[in-house]
DOGUKOL-448668 format. One record per atom (N, C-alpha, C): x, y, z. Coordinates in steps of 0.02 Angstrom, whole numbers, plus 32768, in hexadecimal, padded with zeros to 4 digits. Each point is the difference from the previous one (the first is absolute). Example, Ala and Ser with C-alpha at 12.3 -4.5 7.8 and 13.67 -1.06 7.14 Angstrom:
BEGIN
82947EE48186/7FD3803B8000/802D803C8000/7FEE80357FDC/802A803B8003/7FD980378025/
***
This chain:
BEGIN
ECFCF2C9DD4E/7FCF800A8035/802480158040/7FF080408021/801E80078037/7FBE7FF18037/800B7FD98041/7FD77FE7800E/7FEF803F8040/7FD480018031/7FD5802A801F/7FD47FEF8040/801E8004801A/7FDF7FE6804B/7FEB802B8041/801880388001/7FF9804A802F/7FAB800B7FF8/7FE37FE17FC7/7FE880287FF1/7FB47FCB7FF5/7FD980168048/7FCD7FBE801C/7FBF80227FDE/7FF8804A800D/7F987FFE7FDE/800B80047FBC/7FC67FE47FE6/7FF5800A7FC9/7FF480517FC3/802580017FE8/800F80467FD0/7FBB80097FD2/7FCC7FE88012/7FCE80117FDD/7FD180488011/7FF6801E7FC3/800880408002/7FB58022802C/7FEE80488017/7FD87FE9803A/7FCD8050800A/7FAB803E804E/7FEA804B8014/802080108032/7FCB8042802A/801580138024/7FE080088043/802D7FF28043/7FE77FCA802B/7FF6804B802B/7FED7FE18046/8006802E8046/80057FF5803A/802A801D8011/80297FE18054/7FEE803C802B/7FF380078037/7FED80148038/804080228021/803D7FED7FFC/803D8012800C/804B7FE67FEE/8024802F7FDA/80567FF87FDF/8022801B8032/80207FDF8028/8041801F801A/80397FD67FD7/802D803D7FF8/804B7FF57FEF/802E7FF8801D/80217FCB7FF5/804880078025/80377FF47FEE/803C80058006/8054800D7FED/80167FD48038/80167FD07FF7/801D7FC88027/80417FF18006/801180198034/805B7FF38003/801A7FA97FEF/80207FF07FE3/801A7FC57FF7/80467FF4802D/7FD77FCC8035/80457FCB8028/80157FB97FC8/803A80048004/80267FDB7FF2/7FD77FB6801C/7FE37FCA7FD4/80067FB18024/80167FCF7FFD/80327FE18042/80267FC78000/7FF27FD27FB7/80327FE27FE9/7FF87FD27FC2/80097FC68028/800C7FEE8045/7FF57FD3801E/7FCF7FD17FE5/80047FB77FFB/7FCD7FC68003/7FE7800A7FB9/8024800E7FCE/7FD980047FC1/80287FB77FE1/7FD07FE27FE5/80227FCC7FC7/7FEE80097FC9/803380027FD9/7FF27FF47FA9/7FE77FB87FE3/7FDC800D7FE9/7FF17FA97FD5/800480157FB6/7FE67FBF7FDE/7FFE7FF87FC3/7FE37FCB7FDC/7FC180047FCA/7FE77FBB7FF4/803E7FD67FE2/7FFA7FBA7FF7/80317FD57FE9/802080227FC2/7FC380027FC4/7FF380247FBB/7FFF80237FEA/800E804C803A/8007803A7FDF/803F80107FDD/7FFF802D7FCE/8030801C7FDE/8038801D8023/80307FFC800F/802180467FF9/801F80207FE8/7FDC802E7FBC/801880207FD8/7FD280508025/800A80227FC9/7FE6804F801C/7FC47FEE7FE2/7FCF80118033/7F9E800D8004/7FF47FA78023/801F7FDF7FE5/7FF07FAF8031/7FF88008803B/800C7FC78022/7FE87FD88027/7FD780168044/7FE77FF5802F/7FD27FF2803B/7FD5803E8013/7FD180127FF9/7FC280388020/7FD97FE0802B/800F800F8044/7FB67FDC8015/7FE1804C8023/7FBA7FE07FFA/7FD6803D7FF7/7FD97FFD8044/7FE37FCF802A/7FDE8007803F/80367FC78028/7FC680028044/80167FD88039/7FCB7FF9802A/7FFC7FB0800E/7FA480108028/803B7FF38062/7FCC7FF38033/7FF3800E803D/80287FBC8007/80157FD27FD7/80377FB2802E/804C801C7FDD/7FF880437FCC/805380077FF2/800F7FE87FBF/7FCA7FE37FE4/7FEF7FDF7FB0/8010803F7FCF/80287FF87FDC/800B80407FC5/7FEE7FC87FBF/7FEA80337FEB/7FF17FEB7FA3/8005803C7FCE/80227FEE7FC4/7FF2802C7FD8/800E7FE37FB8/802380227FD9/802A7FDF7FB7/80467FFC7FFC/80207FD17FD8/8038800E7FEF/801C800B7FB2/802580207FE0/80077FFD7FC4/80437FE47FD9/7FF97FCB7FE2/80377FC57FFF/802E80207FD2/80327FCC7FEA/803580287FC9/7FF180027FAE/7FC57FFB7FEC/7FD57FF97FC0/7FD18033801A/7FF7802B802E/7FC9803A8010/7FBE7FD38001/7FFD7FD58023/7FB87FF28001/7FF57FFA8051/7FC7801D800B/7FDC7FFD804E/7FE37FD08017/800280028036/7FEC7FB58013/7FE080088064/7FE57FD78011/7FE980068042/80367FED8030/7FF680088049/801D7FE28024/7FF28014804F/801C7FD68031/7FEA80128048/80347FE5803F/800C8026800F/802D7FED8039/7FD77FF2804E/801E7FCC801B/7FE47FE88031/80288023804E/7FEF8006802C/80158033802B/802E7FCC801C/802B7FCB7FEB/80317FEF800B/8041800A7FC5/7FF180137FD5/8012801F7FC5/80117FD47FA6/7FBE7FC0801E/80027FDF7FBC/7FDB800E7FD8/80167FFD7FC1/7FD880237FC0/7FE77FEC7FD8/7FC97FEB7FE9/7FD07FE97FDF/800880277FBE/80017FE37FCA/7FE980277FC1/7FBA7FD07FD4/7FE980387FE2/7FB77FED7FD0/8005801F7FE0/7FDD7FE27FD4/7FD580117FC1/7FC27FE98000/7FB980267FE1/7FCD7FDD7FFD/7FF77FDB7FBB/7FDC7FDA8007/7FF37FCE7FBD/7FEE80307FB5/801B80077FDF/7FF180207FB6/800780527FFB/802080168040/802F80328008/802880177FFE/8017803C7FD6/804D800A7FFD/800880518011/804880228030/8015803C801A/7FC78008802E/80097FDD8040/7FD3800C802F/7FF680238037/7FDF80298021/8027802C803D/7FCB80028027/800A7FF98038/7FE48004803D/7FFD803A8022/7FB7800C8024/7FEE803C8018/7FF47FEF803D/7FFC7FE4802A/7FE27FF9804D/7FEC7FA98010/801280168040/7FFE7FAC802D/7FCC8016803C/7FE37FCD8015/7FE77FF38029/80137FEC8038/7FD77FFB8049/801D7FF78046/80247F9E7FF0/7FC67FE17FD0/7FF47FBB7FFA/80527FED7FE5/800A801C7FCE/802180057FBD/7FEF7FF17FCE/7FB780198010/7FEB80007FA9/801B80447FC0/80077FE17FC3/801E80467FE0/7FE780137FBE/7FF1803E8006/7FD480157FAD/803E802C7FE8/800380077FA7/801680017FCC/7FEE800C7FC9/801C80147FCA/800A80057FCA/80267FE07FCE/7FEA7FE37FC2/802C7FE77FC3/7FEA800D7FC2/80287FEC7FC7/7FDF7FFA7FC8/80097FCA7FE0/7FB57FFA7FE9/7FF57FB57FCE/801080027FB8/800D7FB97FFE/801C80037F9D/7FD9802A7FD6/7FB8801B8010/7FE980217FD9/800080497FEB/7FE280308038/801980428003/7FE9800E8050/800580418015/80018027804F/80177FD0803D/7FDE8002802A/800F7FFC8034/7FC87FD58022/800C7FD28024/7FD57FD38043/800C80128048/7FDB7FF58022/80157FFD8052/80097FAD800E/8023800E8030/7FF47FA98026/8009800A8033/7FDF7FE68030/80027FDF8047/80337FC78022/80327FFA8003/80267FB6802F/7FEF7FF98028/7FCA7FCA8005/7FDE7FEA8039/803D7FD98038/7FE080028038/80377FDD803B/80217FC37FF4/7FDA7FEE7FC4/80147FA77FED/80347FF57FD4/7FF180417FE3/804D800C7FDA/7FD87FF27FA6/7FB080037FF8/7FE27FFD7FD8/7FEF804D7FE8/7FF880077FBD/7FF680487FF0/7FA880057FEB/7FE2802F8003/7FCC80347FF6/7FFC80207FD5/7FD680107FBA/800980367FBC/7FC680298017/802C80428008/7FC6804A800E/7FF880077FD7/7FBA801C7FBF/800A80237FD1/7FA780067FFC/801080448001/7FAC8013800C/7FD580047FB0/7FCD7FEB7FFD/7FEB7FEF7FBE/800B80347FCD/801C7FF37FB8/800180337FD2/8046802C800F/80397FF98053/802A80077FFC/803580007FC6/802C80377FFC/803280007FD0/80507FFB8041/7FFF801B8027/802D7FF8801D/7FE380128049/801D7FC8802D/7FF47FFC804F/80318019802D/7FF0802A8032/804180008039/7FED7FF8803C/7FF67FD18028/7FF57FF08039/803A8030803A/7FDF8016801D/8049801B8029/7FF880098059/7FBE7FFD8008/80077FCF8041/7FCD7FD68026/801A7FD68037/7FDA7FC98019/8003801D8054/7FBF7FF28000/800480008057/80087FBE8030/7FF37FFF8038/80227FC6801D/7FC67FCF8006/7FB8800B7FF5/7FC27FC17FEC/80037FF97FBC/802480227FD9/80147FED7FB7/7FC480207FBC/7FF78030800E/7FE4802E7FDC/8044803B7FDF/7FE07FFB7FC7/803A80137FC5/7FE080577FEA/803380227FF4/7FE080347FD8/804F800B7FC1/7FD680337FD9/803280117FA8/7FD480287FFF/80077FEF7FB1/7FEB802A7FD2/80117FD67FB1/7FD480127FD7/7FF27FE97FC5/7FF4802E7FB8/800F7FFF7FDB/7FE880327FBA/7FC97FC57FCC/7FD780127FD6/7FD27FE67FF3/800C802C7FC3/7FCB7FF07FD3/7FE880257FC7/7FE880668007/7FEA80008047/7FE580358018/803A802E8035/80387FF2801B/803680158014/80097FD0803A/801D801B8047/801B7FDD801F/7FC480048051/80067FCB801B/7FCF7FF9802E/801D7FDE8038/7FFA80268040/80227FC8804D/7FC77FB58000/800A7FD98026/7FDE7FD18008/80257FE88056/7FB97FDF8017/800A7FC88038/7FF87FB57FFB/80307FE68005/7FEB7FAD7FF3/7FEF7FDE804C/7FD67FED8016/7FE47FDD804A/801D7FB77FE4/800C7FD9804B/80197FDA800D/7FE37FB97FCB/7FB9800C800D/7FC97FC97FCB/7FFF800F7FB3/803680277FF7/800380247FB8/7FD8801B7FD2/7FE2802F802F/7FC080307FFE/803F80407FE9/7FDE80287FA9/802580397FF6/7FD880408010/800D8029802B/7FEF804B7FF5/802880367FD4/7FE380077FD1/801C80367FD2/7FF4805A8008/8036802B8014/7FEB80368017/801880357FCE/7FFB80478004/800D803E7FDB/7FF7802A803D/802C803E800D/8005803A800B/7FC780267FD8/7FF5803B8021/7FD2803A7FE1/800380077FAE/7FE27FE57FE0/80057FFF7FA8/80387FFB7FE9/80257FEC802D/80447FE97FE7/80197FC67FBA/801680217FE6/801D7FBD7FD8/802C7FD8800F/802680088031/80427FD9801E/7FE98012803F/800D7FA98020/7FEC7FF9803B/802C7FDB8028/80287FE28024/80227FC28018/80077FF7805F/80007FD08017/801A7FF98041/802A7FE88007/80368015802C/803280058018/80127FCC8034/7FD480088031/80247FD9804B/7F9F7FE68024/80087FDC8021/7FBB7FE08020/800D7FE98047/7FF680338021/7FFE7FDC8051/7FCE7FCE802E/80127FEC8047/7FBD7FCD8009/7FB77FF48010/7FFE805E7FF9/7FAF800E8004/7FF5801A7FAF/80157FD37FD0/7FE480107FBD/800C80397FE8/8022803A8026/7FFA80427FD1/803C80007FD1/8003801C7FC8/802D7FF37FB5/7FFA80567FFD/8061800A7FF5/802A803A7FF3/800280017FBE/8008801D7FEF/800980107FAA/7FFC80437FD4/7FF280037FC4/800C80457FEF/7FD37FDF7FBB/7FDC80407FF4/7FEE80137FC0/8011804F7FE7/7FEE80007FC4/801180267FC2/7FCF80257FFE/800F805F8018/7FB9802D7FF9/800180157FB1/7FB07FFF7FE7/7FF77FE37FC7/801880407FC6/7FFF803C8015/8016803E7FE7/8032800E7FE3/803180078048/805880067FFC/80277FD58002/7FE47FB98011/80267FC38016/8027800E8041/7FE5801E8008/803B800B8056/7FEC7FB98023/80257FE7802B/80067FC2802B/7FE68009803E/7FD17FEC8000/7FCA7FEB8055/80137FDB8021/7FF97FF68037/80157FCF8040/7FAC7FEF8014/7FFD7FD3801A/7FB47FDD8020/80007FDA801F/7FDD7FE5803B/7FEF7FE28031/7FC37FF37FD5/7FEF7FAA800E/7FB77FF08001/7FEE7FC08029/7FCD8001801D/7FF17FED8032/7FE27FAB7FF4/7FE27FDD8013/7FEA7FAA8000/7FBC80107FE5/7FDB80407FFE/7FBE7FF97FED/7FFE80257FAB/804580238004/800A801D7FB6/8008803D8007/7FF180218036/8000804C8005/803A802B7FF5/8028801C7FDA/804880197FD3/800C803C8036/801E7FFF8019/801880618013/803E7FFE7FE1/7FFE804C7FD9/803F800B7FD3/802A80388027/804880017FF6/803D802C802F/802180197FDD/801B803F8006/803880197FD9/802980318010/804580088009/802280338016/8002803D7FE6/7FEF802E802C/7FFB804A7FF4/8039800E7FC7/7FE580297FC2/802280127FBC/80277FB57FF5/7FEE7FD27FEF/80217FC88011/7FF47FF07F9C/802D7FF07FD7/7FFA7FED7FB4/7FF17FB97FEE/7FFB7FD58049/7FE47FC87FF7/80147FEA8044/7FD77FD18003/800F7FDE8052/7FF37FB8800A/80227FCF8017/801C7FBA7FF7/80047FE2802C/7FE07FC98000/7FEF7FD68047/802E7FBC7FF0/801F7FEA8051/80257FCF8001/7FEF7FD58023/7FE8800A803D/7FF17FD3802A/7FBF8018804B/7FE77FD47FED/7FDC8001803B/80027FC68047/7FF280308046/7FFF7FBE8032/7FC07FDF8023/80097FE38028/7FBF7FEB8016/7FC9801B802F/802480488004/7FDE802C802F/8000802F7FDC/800C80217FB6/7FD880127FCB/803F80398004/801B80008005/803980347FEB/800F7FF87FC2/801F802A7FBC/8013800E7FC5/803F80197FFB/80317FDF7FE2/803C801F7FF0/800E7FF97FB2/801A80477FDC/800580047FBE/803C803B7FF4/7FEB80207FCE/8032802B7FE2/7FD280377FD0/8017803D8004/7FD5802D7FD7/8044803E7FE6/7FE380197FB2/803680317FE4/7FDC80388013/802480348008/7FF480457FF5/800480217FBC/7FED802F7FFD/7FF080327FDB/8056800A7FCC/801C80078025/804880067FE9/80237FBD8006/7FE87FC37FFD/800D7FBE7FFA/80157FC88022/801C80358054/80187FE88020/7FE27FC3800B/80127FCF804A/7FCA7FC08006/7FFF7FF58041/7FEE80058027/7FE88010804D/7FC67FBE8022/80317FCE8030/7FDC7FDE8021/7FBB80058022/7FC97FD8800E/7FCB80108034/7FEB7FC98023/7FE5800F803E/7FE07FDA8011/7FAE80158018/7FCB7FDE7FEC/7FCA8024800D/7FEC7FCE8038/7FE4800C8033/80017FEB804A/7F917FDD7FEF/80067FE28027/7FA67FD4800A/7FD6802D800E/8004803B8006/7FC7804D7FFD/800880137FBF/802A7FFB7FD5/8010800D7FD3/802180477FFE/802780138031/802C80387FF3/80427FE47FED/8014803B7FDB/803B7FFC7FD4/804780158019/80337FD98009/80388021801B/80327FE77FAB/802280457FF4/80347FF47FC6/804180068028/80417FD47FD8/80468003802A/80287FE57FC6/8035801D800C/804380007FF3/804E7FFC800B/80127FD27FEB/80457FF6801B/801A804C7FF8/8026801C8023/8020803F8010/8036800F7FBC/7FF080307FD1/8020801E7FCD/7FFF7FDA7FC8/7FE17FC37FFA/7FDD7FCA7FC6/7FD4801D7FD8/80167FE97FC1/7FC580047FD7/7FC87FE77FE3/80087FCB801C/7FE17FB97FFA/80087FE6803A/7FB77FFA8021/7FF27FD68043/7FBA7FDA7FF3/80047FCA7FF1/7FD07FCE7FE9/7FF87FD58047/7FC47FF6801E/7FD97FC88034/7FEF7FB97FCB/80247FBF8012/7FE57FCF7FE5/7FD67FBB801D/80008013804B/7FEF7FE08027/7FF88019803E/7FC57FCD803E/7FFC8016803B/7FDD7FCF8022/80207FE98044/7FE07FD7801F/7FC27FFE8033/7FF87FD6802A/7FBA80258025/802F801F8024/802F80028026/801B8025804B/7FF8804E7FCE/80027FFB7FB1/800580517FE4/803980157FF8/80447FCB7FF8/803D80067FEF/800080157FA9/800E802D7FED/7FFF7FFA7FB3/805E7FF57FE1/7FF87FED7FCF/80457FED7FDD/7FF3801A7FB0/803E80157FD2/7FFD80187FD7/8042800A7FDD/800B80337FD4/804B801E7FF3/7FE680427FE8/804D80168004/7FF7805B7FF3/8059800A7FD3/7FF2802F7FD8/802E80067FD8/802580578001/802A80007FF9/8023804E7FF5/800C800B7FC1/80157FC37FD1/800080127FAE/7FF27FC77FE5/7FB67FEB7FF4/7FFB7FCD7FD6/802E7FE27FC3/800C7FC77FF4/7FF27FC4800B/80117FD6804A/802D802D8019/800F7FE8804C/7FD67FF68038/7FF17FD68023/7FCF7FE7801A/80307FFF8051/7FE9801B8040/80027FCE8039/7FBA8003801D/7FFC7FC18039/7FC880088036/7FFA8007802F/7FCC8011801A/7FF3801F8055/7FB87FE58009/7FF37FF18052/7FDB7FE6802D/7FD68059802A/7FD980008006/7FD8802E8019/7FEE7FC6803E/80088026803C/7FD27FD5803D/7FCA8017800A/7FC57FF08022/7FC5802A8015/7FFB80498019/804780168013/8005803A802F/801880387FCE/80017FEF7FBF/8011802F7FB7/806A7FF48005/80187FDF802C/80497FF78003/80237FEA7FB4/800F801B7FD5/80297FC87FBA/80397FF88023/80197FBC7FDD/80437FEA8003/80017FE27FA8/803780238005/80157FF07FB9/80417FB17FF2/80067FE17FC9/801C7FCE8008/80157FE87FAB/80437FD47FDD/800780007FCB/802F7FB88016/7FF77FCC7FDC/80147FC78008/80317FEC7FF7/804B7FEC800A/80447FE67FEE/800D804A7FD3/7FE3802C8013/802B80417FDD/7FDF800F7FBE/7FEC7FEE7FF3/7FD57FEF7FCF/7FDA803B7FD3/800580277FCA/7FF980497FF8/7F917FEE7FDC/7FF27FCC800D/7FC57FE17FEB/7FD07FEA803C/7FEE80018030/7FD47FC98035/7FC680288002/7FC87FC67FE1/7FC1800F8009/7FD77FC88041/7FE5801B8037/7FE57FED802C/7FBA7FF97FD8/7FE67FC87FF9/7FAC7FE57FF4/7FEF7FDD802F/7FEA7FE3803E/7FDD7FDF8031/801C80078039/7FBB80158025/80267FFF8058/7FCC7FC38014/7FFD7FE38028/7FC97FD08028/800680308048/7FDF7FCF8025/7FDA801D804B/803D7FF68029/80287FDF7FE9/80357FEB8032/804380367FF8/7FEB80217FC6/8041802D7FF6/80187FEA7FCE/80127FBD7FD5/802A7FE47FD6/7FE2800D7FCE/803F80247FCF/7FF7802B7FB8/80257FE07FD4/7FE6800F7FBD/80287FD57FC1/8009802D7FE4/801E7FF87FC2/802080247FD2/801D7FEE7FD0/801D80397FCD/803A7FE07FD5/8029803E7FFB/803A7FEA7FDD/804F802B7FF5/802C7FE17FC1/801A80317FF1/80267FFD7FB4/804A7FF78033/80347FE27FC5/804C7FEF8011/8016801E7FC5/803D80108010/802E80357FDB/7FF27FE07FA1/7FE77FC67FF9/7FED7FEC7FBC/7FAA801B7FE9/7FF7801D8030/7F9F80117FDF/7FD37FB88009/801D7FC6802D/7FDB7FDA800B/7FEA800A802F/7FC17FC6801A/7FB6802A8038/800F7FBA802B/8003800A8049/800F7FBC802A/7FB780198038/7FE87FC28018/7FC98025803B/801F7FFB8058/8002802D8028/80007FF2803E/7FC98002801B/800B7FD48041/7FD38010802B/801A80228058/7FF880188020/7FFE801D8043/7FC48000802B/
***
């Protein structure tokens, strides 16, 4: 198992949207200080090559959570406290577990699998008690994010294909679909209820991006000649940051702005410039590559500025979470192919 963390919306397959305006841009990359970065590591992670530490978000007190993968390859939860102590979990009758998103609270939703077959969600409530998502007739659950009054969104597959869902706080489920879509999922949930995500146009399977709103209302997005388009994160003032291929395969960052116009960007002579995150100030964070499998990351400020950045030298650093305050997480490989997380 090589494990995977760059990589925040859901890959479920997806029509074709319309934006009002694409500008492009070619973004010079500054060099950024590696100043103030610390490496951590859960107690239990491996370090062999594909092991140990991914953490995947970071809420607004500096709280990171994600998985770690021990020296037997099995996944497991965990959370660092913004003084840098580390909690590890498991939920009850769970095994290879991974975490998708934290809350302002520190509450945290997830994924595992049970002795039987697919996949569950769970909730870690603040008490340090767990929650089983699994929407009825579920075969496999992915919760993948929580907002900060604690409303959950995923996605689920059923007998009939795959479907986003909203879980409300009183554990009220809304079950949704894209335009006759068979694959549906959400992505990210901000604190006026609207859920990012992507479905599957039912034809070509090309990958949709969507906004939908607290009353249900879907608007679907998609980058001009775009072969699919991929949502990562949304903020609380309704901005969208994702990733979309071209025609010739390339993969070209975006951010689609609260009018819903479209700006696409690129780290400068990359071929791969993936958006995986963005805060409210509209800081986005990500990585961009010159020859895949090589990974570094860069910070976009509001003013379209990148600064590019790669951790202890590190020919691997994937940036996944910025908060409001600026402080970003991540992870990075060591000259053995093992995965350690920083934070900055």
């Amino acid at each position: 198992m090589t494990p995977h963390i760059r990589d925040r919306s859901t890959r479920i397959s997806v029509i074709l949207g319309l934006l009002p305006l694409v500008v492009a841009t070619l973004c010079l990359v500054v060099p950024l200080s590696a100043q103030n970065i610390v490496s951590f590591d859960a107690p239990d992670a491996g370090q062999r090559e594909n092991r140990g530490t991914f953490p995947t978000c970071i809420n607004e007190n500096g709280v990171i959570a994600g998985y770690y993968v021990d020296s037997a390859n099995g996944a497991h939860g965990f959370y660092r406290s913004n003084s840098g102590v580390i909690t590890e979990f498991d939920p009850p009758g769970l095994v290879n577990n991974y975490v998708s998103a934290i809350n302002h609270a520190g509450a945290i939703v997830g994924n595992g699998h049970p002795a039987s077959h697919g996949t569950q969600g769970f909730l870690r409530n603040l008490d340090g008690t767990f929650t089983t998502i699994s929407p009825p007739d579920a075969r496999y659950t992915f919760p993948s994010g929580i907002n900060d009054a604690g409303e959950i969104t995923g996605s689920f597959t059923d007998g009939k294909g795959g479907h986003g869902f909203v879980l409300d706080i009183s554990g009220n489920l809304t079950v949704f679909n894209g335009p006759n879509a068979p694959n549906t999922g959400g992505v990210a949930i901000n604190a006026s209820g609207e859920v990012a995500g992507v479905y599957s146009e039912p034809r070509s399977g090309i990958e949709i991006g969507f906004i939908r709103d607290r009353l249900g209302n879907l608007t679907s997005f998609s980058a001009p000649n775009a072969e699919g388009t991929y949502v990562a994160a949304i903020n609380n003032i309704g901005e969208v940051v994702g990733y979309y291929q071209d025609r010739r395969r390339a993969t070209h960052a975006y951010l689609r702005e609260a009018d819903g116009s479209l700006i696409s960007f690129d780290v400068r002579l990359s071929g791969v410039t993936e958006a995986l995150d963005i805060n409210d100030s509209g800081s986005i964070v990500g990585i961009w590559s010159l020859s895949p499998p090589s990974y570094e990351s860069f910070e976009r400020d509001p003013s379209g500025n990148i600064s590019s950045f790669s951790v202890f030298a590190s020919s691997n650093t994937s940036v996944v979470g910025i908060n409001r305050s600026g402080h970003m997480t991540g992870t990075y490989s060591d000259s053995n192919g093992a995965f350690h997380g920083f934070a900055k």
